[in-house]
Predicted model as a PDB file, atoms N, CA, C, CB and O in Angstrom, pLDDT in the B-factor column:
MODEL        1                                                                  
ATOM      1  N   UNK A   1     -80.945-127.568-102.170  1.00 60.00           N  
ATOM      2  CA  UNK A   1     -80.807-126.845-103.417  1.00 60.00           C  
ATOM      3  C   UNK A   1     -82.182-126.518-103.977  1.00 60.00           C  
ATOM      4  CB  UNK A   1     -79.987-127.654-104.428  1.00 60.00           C  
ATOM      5  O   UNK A   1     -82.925-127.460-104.249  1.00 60.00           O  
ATOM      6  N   UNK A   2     -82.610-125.197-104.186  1.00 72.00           N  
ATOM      7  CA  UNK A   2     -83.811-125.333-104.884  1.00 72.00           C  
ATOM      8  C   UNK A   2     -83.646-125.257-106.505  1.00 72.00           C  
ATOM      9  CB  UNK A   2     -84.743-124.249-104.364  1.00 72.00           C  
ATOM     10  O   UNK A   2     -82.742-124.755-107.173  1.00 72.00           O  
ATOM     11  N   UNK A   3     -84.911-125.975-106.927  1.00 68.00           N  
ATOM     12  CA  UNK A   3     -85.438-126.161-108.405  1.00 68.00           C  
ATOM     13  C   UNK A   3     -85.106-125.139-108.852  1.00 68.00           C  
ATOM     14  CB  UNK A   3     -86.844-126.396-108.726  1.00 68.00           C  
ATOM     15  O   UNK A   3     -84.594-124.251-108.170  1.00 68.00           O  
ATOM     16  N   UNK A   4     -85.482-125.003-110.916  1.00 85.00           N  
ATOM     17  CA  UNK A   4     -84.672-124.134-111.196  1.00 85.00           C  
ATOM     18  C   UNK A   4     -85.846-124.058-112.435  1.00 85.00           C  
ATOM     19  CB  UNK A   4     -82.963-124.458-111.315  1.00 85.00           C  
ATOM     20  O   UNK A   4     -86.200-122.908-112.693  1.00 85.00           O  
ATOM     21  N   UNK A   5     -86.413-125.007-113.134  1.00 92.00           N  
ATOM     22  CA  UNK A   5     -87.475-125.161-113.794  1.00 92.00           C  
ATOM     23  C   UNK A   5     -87.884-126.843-113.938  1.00 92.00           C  
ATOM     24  CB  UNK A   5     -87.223-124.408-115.096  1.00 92.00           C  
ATOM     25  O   UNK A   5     -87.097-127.788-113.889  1.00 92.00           O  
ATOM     26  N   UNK A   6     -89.295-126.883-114.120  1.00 95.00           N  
ATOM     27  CA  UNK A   6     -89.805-128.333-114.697  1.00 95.00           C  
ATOM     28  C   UNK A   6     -89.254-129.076-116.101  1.00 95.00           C  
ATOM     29  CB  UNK A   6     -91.328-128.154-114.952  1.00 95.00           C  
ATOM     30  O   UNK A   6     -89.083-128.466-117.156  1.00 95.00           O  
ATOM     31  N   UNK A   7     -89.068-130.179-115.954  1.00 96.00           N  
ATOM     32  CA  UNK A   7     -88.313-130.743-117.220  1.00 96.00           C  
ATOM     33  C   UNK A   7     -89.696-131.789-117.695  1.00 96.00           C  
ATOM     34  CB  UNK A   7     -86.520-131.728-116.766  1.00 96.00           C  
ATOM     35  O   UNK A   7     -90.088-132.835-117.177  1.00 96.00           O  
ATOM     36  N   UNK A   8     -90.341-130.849-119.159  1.00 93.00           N  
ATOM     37  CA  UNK A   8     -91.391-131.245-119.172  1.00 93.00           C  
ATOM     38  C   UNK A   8     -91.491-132.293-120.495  1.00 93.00           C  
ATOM     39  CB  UNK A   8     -92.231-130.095-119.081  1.00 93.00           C  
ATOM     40  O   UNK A   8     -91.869-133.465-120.524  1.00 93.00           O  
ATOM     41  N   UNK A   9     -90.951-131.314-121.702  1.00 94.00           N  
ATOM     42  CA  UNK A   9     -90.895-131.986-122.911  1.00 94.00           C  
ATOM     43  C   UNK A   9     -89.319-133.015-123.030  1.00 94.00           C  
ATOM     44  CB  UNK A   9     -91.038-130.706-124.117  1.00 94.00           C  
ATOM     45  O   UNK A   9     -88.231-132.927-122.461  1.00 94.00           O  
ATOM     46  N   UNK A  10     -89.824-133.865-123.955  1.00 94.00           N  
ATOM     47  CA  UNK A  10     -88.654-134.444-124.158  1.00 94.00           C  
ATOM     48  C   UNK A  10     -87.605-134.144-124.270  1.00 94.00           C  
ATOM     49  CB  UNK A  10     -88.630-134.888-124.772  1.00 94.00           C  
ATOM     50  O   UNK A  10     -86.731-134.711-123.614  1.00 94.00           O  
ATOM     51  N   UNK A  11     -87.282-133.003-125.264  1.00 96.00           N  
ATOM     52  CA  UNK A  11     -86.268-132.350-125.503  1.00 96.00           C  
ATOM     53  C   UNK A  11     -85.624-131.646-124.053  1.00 96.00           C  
ATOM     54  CB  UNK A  11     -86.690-131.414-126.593  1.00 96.00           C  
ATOM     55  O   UNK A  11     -84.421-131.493-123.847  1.00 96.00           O  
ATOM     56  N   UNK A  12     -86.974-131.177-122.908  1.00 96.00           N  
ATOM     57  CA  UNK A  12     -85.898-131.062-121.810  1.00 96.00           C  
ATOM     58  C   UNK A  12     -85.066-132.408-121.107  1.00 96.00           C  
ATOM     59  CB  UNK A  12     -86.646-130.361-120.666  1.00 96.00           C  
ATOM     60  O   UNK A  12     -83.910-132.479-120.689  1.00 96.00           O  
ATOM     61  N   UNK A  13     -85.955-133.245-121.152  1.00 96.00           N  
ATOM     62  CA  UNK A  13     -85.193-134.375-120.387  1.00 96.00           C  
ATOM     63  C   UNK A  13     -83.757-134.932-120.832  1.00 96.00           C  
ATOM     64  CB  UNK A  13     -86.078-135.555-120.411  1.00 96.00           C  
ATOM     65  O   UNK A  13     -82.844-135.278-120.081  1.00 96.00           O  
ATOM     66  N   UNK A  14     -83.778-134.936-122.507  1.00 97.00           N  
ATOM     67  CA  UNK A  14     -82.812-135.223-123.265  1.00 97.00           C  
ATOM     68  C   UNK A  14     -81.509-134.325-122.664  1.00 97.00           C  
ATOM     69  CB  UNK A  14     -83.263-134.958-124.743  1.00 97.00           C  
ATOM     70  O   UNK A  14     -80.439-134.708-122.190  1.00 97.00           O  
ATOM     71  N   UNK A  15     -82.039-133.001-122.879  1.00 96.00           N  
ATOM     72  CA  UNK A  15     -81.208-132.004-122.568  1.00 96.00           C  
ATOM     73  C   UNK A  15     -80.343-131.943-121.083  1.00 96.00           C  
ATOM     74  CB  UNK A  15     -82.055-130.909-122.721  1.00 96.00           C  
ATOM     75  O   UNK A  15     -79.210-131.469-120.999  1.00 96.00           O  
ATOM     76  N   UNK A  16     -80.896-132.359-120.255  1.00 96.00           N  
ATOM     77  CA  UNK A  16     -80.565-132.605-118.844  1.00 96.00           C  
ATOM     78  C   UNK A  16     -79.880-133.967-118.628  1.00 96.00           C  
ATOM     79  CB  UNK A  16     -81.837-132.530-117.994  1.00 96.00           C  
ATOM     80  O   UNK A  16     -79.075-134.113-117.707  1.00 96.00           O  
ATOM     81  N   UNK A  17     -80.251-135.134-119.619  1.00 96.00           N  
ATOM     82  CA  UNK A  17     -79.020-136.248-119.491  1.00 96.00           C  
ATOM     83  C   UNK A  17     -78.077-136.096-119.985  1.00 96.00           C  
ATOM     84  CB  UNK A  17     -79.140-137.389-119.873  1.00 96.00           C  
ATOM     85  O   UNK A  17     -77.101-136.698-119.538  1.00 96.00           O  
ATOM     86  N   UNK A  18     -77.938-135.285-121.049  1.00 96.00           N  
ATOM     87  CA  UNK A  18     -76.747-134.580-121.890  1.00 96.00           C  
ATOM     88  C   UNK A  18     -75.764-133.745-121.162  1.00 96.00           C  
ATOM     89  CB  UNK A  18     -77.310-133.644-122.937  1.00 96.00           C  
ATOM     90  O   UNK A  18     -74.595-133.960-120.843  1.00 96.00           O  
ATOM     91  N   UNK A  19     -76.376-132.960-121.025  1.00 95.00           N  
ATOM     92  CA  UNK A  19     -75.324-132.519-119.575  1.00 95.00           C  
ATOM     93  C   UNK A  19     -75.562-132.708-118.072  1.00 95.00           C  
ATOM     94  CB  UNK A  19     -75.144-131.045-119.510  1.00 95.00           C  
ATOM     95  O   UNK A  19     -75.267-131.831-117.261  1.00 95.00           O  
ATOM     96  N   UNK A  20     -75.964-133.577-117.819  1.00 95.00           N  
ATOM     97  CA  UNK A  20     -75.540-134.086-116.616  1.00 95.00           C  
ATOM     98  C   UNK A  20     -76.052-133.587-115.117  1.00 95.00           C  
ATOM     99  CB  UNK A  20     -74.228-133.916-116.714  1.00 95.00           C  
ATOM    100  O   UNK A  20     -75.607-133.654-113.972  1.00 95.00           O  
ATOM    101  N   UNK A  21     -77.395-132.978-115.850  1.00 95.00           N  
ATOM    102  CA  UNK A  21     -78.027-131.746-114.829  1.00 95.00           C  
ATOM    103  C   UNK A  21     -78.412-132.962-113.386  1.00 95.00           C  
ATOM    104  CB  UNK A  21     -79.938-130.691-115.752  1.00 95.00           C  
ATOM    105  O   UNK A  21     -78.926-134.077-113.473  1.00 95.00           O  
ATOM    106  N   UNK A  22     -78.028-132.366-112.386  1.00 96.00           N  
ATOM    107  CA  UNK A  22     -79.328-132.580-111.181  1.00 96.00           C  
ATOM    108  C   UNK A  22     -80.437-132.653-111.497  1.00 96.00           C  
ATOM    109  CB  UNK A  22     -79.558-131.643-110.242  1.00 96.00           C  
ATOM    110  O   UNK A  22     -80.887-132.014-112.448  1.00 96.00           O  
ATOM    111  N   UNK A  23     -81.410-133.771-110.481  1.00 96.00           N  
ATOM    112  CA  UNK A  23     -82.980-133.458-110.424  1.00 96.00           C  
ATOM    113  C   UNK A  23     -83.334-133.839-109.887  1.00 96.00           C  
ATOM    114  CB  UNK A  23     -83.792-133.555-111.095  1.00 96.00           C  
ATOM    115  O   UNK A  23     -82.910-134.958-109.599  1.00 96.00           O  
ATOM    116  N   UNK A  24     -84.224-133.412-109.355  1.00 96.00           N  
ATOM    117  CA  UNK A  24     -85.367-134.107-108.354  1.00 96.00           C  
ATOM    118  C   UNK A  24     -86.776-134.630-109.102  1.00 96.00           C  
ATOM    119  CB  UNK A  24     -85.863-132.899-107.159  1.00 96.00           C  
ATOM    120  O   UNK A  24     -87.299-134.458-110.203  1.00 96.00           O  
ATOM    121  N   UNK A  25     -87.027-135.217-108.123  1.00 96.00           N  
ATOM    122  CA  UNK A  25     -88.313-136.714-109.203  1.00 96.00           C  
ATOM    123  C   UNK A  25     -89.325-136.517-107.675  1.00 96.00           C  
ATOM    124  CB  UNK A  25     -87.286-139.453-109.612  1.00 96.00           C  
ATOM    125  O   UNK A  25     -88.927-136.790-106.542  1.00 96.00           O  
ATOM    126  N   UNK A  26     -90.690-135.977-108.036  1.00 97.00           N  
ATOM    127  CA  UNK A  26     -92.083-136.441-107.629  1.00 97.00           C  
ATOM    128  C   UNK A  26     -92.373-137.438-107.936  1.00 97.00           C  
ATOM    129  CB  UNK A  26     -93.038-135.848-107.964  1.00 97.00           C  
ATOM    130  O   UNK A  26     -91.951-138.122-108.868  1.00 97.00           O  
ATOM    131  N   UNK A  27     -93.207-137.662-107.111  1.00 96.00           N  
ATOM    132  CA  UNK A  27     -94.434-138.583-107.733  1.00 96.00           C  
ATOM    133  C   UNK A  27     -96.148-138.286-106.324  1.00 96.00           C  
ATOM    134  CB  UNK A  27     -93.555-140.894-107.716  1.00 96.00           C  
ATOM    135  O   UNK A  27     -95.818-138.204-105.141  1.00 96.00           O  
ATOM    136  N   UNK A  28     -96.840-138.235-106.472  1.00 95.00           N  
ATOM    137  CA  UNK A  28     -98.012-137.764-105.742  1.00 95.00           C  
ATOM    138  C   UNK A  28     -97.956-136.836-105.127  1.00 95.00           C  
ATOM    139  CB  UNK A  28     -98.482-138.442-105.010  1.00 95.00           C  
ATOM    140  O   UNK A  28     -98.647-136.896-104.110  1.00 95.00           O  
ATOM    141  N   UNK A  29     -97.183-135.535-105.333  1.00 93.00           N  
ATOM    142  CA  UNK A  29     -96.530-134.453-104.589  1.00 93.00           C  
ATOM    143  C   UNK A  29     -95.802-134.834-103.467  1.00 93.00           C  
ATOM    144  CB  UNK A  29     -97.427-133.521-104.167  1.00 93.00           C  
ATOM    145  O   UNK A  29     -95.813-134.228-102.395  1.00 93.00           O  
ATOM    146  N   UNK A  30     -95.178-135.826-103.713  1.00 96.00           N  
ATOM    147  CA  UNK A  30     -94.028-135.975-102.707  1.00 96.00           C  
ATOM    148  C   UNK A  30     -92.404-136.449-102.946  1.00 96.00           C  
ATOM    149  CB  UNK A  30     -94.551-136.915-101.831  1.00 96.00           C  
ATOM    150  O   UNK A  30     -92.156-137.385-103.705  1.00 96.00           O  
ATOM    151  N   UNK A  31     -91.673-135.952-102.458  1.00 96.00           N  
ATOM    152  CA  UNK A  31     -89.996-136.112-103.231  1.00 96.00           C  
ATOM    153  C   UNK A  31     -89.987-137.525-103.029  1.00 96.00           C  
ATOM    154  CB  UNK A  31     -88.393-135.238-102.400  1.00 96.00           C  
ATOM    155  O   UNK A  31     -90.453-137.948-101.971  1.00 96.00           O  
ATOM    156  N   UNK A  32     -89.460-138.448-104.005  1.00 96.00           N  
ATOM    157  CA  UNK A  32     -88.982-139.355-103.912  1.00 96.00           C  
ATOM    158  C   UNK A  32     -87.435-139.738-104.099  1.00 96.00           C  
ATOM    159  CB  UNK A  32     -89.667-139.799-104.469  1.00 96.00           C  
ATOM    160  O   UNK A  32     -86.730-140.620-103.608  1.00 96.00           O  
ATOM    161  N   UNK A  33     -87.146-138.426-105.264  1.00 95.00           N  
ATOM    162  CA  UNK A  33     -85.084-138.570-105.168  1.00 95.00           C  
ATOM    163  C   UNK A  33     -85.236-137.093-105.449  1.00 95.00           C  
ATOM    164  CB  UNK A  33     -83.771-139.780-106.725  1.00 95.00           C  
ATOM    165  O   UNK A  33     -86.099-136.381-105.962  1.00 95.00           O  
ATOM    166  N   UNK A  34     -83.400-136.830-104.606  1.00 93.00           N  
ATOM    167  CA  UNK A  34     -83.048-135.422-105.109  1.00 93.00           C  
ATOM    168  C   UNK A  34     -81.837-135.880-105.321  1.00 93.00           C  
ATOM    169  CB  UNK A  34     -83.195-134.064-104.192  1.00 93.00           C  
ATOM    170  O   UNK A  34     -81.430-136.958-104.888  1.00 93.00           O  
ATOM    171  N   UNK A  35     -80.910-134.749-106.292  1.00 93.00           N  
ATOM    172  CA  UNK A  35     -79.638-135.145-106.552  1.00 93.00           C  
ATOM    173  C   UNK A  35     -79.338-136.062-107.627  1.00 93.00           C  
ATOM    174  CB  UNK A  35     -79.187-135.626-105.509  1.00 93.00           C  
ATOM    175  O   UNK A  35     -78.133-136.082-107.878  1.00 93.00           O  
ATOM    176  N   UNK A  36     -79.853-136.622-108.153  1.00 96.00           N  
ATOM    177  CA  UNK A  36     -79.471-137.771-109.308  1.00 96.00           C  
ATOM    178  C   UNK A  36     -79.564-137.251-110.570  1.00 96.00           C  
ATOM    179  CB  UNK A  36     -80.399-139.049-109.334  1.00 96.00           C  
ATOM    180  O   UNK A  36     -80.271-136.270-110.802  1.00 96.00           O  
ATOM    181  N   UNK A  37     -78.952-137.785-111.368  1.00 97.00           N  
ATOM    182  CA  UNK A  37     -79.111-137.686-112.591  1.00 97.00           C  
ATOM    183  C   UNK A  37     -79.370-138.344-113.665  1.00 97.00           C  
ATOM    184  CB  UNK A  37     -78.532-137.360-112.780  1.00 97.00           C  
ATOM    185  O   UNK A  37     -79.654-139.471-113.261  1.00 97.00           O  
ATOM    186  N   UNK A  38     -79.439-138.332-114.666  1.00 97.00           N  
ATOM    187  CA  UNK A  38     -80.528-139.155-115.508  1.00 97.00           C  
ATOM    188  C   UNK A  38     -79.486-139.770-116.698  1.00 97.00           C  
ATOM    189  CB  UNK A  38     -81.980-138.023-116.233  1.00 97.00           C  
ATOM    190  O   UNK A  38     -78.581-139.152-117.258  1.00 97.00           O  
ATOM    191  N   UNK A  39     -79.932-141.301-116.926  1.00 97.00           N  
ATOM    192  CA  UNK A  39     -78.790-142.033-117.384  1.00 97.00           C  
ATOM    193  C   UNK A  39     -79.270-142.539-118.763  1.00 97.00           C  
ATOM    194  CB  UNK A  39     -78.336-143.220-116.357  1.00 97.00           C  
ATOM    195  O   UNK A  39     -78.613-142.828-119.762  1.00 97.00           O  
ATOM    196  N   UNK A  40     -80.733-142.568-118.513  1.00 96.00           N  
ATOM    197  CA  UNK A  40     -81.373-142.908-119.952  1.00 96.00           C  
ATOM    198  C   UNK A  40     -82.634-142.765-119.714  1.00 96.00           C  
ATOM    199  CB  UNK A  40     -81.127-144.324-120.595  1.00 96.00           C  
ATOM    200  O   UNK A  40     -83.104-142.710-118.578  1.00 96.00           O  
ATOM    201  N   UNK A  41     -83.451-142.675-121.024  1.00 96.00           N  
ATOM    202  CA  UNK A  41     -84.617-142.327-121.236  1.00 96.00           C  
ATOM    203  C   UNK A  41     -85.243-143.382-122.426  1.00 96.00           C  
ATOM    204  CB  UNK A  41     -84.570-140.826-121.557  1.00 96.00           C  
ATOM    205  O   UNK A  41     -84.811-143.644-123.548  1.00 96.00           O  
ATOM    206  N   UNK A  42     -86.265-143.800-121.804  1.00 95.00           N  
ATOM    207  CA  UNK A  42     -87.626-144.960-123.453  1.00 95.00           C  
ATOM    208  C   UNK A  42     -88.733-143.750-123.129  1.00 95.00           C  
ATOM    209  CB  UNK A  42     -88.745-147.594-122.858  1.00 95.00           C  
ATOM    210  O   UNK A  42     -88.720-142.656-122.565  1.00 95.00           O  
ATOM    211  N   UNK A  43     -89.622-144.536-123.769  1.00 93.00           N  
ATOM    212  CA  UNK A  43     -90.663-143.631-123.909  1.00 93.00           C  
ATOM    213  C   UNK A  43     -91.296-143.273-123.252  1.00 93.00           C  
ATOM    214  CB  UNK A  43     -91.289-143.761-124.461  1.00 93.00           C  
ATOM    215  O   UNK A  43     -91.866-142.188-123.357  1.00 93.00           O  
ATOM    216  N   UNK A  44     -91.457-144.326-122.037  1.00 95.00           N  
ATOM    217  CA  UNK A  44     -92.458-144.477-120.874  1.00 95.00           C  
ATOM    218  C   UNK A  44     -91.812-144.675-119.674  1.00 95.00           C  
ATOM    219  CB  UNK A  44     -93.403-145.592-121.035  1.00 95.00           C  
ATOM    220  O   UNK A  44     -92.443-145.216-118.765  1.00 95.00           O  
ATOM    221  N   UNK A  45     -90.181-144.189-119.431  1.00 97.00           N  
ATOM    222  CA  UNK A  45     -89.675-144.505-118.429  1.00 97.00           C  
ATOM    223  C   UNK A  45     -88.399-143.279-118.362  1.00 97.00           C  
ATOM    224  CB  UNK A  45     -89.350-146.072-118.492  1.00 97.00           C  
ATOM    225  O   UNK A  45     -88.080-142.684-119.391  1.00 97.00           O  
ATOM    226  N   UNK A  46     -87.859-143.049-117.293  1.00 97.00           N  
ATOM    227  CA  UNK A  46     -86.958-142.048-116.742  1.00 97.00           C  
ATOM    228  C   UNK A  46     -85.894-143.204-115.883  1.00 97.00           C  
ATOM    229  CB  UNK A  46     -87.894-140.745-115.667  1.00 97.00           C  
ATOM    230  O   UNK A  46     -86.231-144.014-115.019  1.00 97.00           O  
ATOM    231  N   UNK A  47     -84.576-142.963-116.433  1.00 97.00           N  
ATOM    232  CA  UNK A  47     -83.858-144.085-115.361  1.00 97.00           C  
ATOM    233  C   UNK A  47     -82.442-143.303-114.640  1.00 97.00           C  
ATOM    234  CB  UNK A  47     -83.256-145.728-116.394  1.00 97.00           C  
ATOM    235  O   UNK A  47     -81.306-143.086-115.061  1.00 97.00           O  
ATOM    236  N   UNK A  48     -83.095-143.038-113.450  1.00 97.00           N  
ATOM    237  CA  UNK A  48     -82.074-142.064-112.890  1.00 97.00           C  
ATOM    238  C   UNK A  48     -80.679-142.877-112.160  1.00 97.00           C  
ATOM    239  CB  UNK A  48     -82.928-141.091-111.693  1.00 97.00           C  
ATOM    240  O   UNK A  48     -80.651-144.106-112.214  1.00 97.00           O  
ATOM    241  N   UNK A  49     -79.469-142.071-111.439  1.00 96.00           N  
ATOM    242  CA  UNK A  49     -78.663-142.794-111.093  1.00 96.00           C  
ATOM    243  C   UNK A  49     -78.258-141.301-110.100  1.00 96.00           C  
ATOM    244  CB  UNK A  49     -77.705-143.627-112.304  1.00 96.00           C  
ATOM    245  O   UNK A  49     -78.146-140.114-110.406  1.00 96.00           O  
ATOM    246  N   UNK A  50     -78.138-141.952-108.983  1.00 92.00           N  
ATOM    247  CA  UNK A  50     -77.694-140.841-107.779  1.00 92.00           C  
ATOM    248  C   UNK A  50     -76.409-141.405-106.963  1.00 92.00           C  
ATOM    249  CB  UNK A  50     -79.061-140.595-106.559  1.00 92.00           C  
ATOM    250  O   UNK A  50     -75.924-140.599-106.168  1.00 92.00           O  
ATOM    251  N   UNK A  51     -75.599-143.078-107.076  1.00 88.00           N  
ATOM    252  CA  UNK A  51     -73.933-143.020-106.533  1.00 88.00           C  
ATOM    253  C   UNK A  51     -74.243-144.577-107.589  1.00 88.00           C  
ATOM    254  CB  UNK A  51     -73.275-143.071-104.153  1.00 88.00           C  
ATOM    255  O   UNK A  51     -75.198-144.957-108.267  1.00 88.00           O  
ATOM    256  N   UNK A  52     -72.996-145.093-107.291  1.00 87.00           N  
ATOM    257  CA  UNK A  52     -72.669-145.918-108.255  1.00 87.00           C  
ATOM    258  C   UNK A  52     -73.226-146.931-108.455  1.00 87.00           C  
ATOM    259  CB  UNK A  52     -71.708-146.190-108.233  1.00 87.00           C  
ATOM    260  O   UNK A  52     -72.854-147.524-109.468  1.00 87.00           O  
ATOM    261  N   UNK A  53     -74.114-147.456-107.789  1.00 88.00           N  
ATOM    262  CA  UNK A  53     -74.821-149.191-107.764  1.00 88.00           C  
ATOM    263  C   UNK A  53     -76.362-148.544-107.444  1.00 88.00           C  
ATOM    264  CB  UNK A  53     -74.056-150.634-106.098  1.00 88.00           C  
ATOM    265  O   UNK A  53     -77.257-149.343-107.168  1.00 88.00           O  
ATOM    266  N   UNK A  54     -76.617-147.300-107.479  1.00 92.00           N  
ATOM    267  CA  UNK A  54     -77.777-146.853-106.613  1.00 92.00           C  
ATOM    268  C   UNK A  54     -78.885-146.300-107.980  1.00 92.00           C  
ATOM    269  CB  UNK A  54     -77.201-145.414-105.298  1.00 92.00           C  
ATOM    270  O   UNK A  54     -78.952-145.074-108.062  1.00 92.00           O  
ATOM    271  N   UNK A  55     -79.813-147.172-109.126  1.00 95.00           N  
ATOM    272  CA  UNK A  55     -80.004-147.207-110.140  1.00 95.00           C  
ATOM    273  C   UNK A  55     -81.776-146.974-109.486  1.00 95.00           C  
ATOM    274  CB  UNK A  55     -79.278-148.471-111.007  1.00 95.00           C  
ATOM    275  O   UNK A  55     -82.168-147.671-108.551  1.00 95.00           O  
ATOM    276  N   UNK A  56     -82.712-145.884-110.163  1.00 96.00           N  
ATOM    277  CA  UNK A  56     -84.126-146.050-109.832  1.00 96.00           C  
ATOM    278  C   UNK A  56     -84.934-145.998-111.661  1.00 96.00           C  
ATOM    279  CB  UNK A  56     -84.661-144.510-108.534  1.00 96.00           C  
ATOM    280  O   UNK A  56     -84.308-145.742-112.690  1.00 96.00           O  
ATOM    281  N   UNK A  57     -85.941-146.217-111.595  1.00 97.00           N  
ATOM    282  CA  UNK A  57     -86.992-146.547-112.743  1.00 97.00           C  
ATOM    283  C   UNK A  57     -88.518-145.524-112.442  1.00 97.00           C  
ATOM    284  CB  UNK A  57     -87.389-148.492-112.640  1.00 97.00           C  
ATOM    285  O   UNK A  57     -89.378-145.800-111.606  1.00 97.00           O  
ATOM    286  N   UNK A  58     -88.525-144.520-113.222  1.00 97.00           N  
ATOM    287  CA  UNK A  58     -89.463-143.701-112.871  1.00 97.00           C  
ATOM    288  C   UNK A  58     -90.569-143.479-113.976  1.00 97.00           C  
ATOM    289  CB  UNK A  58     -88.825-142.526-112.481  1.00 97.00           C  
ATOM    290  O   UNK A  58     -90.038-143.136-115.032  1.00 97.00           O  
ATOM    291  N   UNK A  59     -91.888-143.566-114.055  1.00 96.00           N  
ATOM    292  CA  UNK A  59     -93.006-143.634-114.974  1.00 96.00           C  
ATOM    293  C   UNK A  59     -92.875-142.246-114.883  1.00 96.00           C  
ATOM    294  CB  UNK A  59     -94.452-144.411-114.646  1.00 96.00           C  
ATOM    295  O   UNK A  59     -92.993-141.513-113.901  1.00 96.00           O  
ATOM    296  N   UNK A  60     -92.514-141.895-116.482  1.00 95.00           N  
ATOM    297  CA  UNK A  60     -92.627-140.434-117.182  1.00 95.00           C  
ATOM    298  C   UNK A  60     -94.316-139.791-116.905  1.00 95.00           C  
ATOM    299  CB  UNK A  60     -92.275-140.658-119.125  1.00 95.00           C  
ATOM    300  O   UNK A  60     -94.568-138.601-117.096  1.00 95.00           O  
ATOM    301  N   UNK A  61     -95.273-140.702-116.476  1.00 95.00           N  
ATOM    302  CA  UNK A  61     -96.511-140.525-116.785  1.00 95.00           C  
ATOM    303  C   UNK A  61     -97.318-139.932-114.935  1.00 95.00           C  
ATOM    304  CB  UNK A  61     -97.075-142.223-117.617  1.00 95.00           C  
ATOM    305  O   UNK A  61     -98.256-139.210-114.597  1.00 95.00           O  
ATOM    306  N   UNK A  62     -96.342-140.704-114.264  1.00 96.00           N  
ATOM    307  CA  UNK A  62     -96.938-140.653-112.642  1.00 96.00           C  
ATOM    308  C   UNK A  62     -95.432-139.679-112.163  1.00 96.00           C  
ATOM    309  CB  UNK A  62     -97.183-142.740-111.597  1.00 96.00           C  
ATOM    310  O   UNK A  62     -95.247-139.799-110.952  1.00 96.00           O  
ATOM    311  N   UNK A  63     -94.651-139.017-112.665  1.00 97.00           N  
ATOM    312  CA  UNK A  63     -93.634-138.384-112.066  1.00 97.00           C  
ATOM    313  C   UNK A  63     -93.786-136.846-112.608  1.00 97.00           C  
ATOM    314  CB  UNK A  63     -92.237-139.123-112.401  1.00 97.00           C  
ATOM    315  O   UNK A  63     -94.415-136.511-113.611  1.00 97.00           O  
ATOM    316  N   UNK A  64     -93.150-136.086-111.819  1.00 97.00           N  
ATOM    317  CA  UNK A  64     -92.657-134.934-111.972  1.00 97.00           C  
ATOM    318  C   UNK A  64     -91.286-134.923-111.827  1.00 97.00           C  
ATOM    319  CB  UNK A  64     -93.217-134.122-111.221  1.00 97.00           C  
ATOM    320  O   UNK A  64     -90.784-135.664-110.982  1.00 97.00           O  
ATOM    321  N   UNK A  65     -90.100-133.693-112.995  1.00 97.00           N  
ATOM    322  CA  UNK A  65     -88.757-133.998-113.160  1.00 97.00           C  
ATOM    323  C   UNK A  65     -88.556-132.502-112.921  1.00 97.00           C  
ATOM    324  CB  UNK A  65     -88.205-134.773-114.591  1.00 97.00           C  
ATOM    325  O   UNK A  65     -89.016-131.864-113.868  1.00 97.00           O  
ATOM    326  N   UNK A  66     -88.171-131.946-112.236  1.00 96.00           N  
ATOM    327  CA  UNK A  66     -87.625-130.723-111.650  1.00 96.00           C  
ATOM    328  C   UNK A  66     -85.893-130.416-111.790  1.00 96.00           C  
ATOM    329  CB  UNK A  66     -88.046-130.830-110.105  1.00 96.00           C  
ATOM    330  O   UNK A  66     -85.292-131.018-110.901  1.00 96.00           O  
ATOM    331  N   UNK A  67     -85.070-129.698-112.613  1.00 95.00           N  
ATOM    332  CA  UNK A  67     -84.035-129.369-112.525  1.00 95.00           C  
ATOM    333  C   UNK A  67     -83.178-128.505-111.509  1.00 95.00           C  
ATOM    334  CB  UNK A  67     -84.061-129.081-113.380  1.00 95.00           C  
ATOM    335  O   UNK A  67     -83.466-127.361-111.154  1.00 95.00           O  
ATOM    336  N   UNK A  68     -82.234-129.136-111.158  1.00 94.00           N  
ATOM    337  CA  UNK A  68     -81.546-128.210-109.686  1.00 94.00           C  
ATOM    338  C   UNK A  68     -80.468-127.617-110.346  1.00 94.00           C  
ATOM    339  CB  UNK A  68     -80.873-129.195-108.148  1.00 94.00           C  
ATOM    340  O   UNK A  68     -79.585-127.966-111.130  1.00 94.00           O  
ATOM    341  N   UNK A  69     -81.004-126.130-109.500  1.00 85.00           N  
ATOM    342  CA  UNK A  69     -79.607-125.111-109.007  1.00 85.00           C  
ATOM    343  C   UNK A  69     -77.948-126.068-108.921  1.00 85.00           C  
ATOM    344  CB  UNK A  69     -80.035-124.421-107.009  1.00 85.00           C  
ATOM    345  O   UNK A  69     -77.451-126.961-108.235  1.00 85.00           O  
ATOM    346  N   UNK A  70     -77.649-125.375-109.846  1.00 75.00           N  
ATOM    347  CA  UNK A  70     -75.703-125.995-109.805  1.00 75.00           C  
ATOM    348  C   UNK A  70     -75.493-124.908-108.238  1.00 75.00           C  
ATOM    349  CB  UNK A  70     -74.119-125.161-111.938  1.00 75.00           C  
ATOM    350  O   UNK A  70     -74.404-124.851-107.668  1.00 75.00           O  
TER     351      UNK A  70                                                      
ENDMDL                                                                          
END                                                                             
């Protein structure tokens, strides 16, 4: 699936756990998840969820958050 735009400000990230968007997560220019979606947000952290027990922890500061094509 390709990207669709960067989810940069808060208000995008908010916006994308709200409804339930896809995303893919960098970190050193390299994919680390595609497909998941985002379950909660602190200040300094991104906490995605891609199947049911399958929970990751991502530094808002060392990541990139890319929104996917429905």
């Amino acid at each position: 699936m390709p990207t669709i735009r960067r989810l940069i400000t808060e208000h995008d990230l908010q916006m994308a756990m709200e409804q339930g968007l896809r995303i893919r997560v960098f970190r050193d220019n390299h994919l680390i998840e595609s497909g998941s979606v985002i379950i909660r947000l602190t200040d300094d952290t991104v906490i995605t969820q891609s199947s049911v027990s399958d929970l990751a922890y991502h530094n808002r500061e060392s990541c990139q958050f890319f929104e996917l094509k429905k």
